[in-house]
C-alpha positions as CSV (number, residue, x, y, z in Angstrom):
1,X,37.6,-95.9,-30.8
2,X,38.6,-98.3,-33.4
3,X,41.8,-99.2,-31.8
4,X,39.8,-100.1,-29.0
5,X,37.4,-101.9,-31.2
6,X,40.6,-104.0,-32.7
7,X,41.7,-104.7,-29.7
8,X,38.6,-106.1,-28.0
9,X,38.3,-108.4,-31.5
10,X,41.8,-109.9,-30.5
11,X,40.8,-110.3,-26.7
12,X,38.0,-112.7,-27.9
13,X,40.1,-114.0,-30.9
14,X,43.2,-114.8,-28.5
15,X,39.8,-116.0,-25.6
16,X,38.7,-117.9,-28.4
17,X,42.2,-119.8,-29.3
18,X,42.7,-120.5,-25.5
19,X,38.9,-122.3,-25.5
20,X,40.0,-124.5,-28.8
21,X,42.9,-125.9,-27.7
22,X,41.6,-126.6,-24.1
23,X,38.7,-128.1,-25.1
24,X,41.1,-130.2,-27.4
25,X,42.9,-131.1,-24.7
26,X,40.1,-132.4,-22.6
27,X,38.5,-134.1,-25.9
28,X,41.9,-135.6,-27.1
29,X,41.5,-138.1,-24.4
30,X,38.2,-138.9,-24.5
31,X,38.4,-139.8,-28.5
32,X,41.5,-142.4,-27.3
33,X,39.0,-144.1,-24.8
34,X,36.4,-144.2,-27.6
35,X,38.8,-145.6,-30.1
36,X,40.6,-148.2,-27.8
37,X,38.6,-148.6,-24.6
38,X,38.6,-147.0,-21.1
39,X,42.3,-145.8,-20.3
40,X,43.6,-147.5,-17.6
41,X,43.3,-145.5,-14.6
42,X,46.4,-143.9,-12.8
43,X,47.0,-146.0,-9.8
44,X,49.5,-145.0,-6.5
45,X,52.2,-147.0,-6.6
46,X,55.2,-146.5,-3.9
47,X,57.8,-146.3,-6.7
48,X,55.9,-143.4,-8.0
49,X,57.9,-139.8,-7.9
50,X,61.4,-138.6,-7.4
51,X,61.6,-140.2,-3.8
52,X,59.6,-143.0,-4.5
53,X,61.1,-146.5,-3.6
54,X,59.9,-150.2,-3.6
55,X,58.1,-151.6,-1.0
56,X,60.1,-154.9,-0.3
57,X,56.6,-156.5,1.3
58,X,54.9,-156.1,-1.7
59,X,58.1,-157.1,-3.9
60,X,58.2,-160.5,-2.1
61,X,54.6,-160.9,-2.4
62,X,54.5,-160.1,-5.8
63,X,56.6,-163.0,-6.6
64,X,54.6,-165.3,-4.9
65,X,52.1,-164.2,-7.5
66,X,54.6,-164.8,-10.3
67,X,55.7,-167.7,-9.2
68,X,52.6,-169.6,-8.0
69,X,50.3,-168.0,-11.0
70,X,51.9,-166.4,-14.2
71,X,54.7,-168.6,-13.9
72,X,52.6,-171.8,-15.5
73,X,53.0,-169.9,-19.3
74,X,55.1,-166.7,-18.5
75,X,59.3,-166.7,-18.1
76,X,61.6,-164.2,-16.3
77,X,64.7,-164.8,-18.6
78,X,66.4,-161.5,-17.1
79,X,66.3,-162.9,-13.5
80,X,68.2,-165.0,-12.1
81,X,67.4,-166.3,-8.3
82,X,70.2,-164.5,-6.7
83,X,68.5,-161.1,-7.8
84,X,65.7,-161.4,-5.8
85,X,68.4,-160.6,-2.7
86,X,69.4,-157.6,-3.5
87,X,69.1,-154.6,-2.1
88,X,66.1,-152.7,-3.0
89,X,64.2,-155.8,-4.5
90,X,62.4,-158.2,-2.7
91,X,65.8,-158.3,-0.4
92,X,65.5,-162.0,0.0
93,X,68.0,-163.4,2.6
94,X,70.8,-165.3,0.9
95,X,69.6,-168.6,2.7
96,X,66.0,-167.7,1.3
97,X,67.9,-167.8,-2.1
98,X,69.3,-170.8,-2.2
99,X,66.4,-173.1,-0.8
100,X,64.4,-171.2,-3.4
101,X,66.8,-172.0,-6.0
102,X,67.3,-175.6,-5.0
103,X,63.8,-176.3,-5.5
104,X,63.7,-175.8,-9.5
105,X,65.7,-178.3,-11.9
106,X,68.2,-177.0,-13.7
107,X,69.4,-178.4,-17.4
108,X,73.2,-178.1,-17.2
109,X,75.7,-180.2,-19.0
110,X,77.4,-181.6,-20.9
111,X,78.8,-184.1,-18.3
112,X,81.9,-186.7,-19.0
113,X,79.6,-188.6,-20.8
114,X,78.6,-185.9,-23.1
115,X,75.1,-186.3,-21.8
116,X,72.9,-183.3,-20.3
117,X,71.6,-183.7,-17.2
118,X,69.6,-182.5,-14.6
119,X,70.9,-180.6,-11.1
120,X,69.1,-178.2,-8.3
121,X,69.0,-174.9,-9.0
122,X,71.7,-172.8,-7.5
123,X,71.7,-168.6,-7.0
124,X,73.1,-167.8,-10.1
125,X,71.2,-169.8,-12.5
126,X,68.2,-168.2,-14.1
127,X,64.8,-168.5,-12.9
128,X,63.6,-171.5,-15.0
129,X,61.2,-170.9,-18.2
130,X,58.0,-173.0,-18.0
131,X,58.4,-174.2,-21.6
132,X,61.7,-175.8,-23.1
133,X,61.4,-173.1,-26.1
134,X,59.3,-170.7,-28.0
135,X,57.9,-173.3,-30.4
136,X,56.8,-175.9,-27.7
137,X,55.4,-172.4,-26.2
138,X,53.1,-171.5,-29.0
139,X,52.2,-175.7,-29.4
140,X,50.9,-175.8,-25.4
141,X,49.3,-172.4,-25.7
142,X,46.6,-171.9,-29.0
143,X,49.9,-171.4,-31.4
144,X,51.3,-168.1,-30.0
145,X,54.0,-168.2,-27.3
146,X,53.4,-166.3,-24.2
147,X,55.5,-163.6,-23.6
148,X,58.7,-162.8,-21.6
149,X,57.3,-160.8,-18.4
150,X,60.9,-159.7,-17.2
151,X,60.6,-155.8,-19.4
152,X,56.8,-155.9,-19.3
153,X,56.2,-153.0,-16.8
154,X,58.6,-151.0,-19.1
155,X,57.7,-152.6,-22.7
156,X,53.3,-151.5,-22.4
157,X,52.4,-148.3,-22.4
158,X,49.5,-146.2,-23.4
159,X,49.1,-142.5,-24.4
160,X,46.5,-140.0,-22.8
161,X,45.8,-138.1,-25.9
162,X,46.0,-134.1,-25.8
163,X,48.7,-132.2,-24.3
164,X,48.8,-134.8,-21.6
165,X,52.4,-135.7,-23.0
166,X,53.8,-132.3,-22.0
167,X,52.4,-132.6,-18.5
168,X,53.8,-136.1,-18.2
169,X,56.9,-134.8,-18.7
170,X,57.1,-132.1,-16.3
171,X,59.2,-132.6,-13.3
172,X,57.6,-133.3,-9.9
173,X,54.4,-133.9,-11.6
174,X,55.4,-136.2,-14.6
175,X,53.4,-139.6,-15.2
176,X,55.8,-142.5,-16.4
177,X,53.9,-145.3,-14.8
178,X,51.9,-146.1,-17.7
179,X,53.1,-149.7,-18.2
180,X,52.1,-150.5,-14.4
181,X,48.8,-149.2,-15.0
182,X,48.2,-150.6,-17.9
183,X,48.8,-154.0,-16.3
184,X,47.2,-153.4,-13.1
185,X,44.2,-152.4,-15.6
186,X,44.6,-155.9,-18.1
187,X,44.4,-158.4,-15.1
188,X,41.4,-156.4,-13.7
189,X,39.7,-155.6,-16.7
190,X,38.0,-159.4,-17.8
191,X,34.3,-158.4,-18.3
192,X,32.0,-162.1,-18.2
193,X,29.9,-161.0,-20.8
194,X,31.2,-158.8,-23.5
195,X,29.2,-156.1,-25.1
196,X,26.5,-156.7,-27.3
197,X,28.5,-155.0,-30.4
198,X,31.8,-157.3,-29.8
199,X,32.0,-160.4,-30.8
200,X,34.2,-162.8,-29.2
201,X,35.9,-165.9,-31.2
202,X,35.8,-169.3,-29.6
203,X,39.4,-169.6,-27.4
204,X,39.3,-165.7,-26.9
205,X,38.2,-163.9,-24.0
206,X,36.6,-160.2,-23.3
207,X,38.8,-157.9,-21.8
208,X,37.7,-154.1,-21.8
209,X,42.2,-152.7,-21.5
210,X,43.6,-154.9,-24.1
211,X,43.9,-153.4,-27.8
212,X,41.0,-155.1,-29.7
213,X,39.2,-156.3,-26.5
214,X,40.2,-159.7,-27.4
215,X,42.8,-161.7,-25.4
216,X,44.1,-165.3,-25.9
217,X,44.4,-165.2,-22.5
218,X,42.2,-166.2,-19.9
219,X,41.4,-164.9,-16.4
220,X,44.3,-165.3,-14.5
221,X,43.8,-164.1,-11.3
222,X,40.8,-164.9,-9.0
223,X,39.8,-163.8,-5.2
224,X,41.6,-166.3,-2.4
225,X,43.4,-168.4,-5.2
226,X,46.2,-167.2,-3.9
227,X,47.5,-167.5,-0.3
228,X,49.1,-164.8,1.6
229,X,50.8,-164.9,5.0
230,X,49.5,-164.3,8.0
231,X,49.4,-161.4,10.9
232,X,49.8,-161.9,14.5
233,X,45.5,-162.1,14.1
234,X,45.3,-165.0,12.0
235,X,44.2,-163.4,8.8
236,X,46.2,-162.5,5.7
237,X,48.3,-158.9,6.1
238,X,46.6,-157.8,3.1
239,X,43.6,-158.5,1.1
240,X,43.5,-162.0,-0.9
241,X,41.5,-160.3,-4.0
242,X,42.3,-160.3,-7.7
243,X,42.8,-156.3,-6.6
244,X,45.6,-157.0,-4.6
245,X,47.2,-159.8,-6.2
246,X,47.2,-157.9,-9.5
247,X,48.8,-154.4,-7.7
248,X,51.4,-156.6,-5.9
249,X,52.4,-158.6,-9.2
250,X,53.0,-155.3,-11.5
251,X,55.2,-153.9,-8.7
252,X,57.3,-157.0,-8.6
253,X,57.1,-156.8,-12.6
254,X,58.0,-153.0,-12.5
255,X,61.1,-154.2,-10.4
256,X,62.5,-156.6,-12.8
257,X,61.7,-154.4,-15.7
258,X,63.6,-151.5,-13.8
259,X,66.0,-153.2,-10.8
260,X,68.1,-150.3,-10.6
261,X,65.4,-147.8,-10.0
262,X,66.2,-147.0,-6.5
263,X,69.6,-146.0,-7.8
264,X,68.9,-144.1,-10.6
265,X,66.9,-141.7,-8.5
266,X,69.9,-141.4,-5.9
267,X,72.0,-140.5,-8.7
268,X,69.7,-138.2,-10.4
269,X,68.9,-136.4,-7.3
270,X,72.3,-136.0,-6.3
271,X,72.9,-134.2,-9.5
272,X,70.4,-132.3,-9.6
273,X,71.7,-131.1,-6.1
274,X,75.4,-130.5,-7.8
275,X,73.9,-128.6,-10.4
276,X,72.2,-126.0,-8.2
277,X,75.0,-125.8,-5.9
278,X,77.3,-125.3,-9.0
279,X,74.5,-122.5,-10.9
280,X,74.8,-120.8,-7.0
281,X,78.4,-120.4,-7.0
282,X,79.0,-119.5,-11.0
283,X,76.7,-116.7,-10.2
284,X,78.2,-115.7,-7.3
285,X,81.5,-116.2,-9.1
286,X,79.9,-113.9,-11.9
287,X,79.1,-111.0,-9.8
288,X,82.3,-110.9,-8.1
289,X,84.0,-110.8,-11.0
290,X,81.9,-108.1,-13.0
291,X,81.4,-106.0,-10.2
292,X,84.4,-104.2,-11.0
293,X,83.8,-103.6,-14.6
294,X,81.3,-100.6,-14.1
295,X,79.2,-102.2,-11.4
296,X,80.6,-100.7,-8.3
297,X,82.0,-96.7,-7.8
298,X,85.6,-98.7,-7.0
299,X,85.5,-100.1,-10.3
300,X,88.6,-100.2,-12.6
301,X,87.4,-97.2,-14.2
302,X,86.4,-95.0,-11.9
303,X,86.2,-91.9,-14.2
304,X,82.6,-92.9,-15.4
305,X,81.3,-92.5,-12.0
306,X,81.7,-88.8,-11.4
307,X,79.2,-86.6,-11.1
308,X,79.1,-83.3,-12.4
């Protein structure tokens, strides 16, 4: 009776441990959002997964974004113009390249004279920064300099609170595309009027994703203000919203944060592959050998398996 009665009290005390920590786990997350904000909410994304890959559309239209929008304050220092032709990127043809690249000025130089000088861009020059330096930068932009975009995607992150972080690493199922969400969230999360309990400084602006709530920078992104091509119907292939435009922009940013990615998963599956092939034929290896060594009546010692 009383062993039965100790080990009902550890059913509930184990029952009771389970319930702690779940309810942990589910509250972990929600104390984050209260602290910082809403988290950004986890978006599909075709580079998501073990077999996910870039969608070269997107890519291309992406830098249309870039160039025609984010461009104005934000440099790509880690690209240069003949990247955006290779495979697995926006796979621009080499011809697409080079008029691209032609139409930025390029600082190159010294010449005979000892003078710099201007020329066309060509493809293996880097895509041009919109400011001459950091300082002239931070002078055209409220005193701090815009940052490089070209590791964003991989640079911002944000954590889910709880055991989330054991989960997001589990194969199949992990979550690594926090810095794409998070971006995805900051262009769509401006809010025109703020909450009554935040206060806003003059040149700052309300944005419910960024640490703070506070961002120097404005609204970048608005419906139609950026134009897409269009179908065999006259109307754009996809939607001209700030949706869109911000979805189609982080993948191009996840690309130059991460250009190799396609590869990286090629390789990591094919070894993955080798590794089970290998574990399949050690064991097999394994048994064969060991059989003999008291496994099997033919073994090398055949006297232990009389019977009497």
């Amino acid at each position: 009776m009383i062993r039965t009665r100790a080990l009902g009290t550890r059913a509930l005390g184990t029952r009771a441990l389970l319930a702690a920590a779940f309810a942990t786990f589910l509250s972990a997350g929600a104390a984050s959002a209260a602290e910082g904000g809403p988290l950004p909410h986890r978006e599909k994304w075709t580079f998501s997964g073990m077999f996910g890959t870039f969608d070269q559309a997107q890519l291309q239209r992406g830098f249309q974004v870039y160039r025609e929008v984010c461009a104005n304050c934000h440099s790509l220092s880690y690209v240069r113009f003949r990247n955006l032709g290779e495979e697995g990127g926006p796979d621009f043809s080499a011809a697409q390249v080079k008029a691209l690249a032609a139409e930025y000025k390029v600082k190159d130089g010294p010449n005979d004279s000892g003078d710099m000088f201007e020329r066309p861009g060509r493809p293996a020059d880097k895509i041009p920064a919109p400011f001459p330096n950091d300082q002239a930068a931070a002078a055209a932009n409220g005193g701090k300099a815009p940052p490089d975009l070209s590791l964003m995607a991989k640079a911002r992150t944000f954590a889910r609170g709880g055991l989330w972080f054991i989960i997001d690493w589990l194969p199949f199922v992990g979550y690594t595309e926090q810095g794409p969400d998070y971006i995805h969230a900051l262009l769509n999360g401006y809010k025109d009027e703020p909450p009554k309990d935040v206060t806003v400084p003059p040149g700052g602006h309300y944005n419910e994703f960024y640490p703070g709530h506070v961002i120097a920078m404005p609204k970048p992104l608005s419906d139609g203000q950026v134009t897409y091509a269009k179908g065999a119907d006259g109307k754009p292939v996809v939607p001209e919203t700030v949706d869109q435009y911000s979805r189609d922009v982080t993948a191009f940013l996840m690309w130059t944060a991460e250009p190799h990615l396609l590869a990286r998963k090629s390789l990591g599956l094919r070894a993955i592959l080798f590794l089970l092939v290998l574990a399949g034929l050690l064991y097999y290896v394994k048994k064969k050998i060991w059989s003999d060594v008291g496994g099997e009546t033919h073994g090398l010692q055949p006297e232990l398996h009389k019977t009497s």
